[in-house]
C-alpha positions, 0 to 999 in steps of 0.5 A: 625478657622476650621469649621466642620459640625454638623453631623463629631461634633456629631460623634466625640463627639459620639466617644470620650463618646465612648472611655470614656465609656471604660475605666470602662463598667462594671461601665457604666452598672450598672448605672440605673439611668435617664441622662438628658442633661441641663445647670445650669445657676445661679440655674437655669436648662435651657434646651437644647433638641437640645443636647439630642442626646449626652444623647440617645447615652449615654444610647444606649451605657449603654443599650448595655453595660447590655446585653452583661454582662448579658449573662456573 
């Protein structure tokens, strides 16, 4: 089994949100909604403040997103 560090997972991770992001950032930039990481387990929302980079990255990329179709 291949092992990676924590910090090549969260760059993969980053990138491929990334690529996701792109396939409709006109979309992605009128989300005005919250984004919260958390796992539902049986109705139960357990969560997990280890992974709230994945939702930081999300938003800086949603916020990047605003201003550059802002000024279009």
């Amino acid at each position: 089994m291949l092992e990676i560090s924590p910090e090549v997972f969260q760059d993969k991770i980053k990138k491929a949100i990334d690529l996701k992001l792109k396939l409709r950032p006109k979309d992605i930039a009128n989300i005005n909604l919250p984004l919260a990481h958390y796992y539902d387990y049986g109705g139960k929302k357990v969560e997990k403040p280890e992974y709230n980079w994945i939702t930081e990255h999300i938003e800086t990329r949603i916020k990047q997103l605003k201003e550059y179709y802002a000024g279009k």
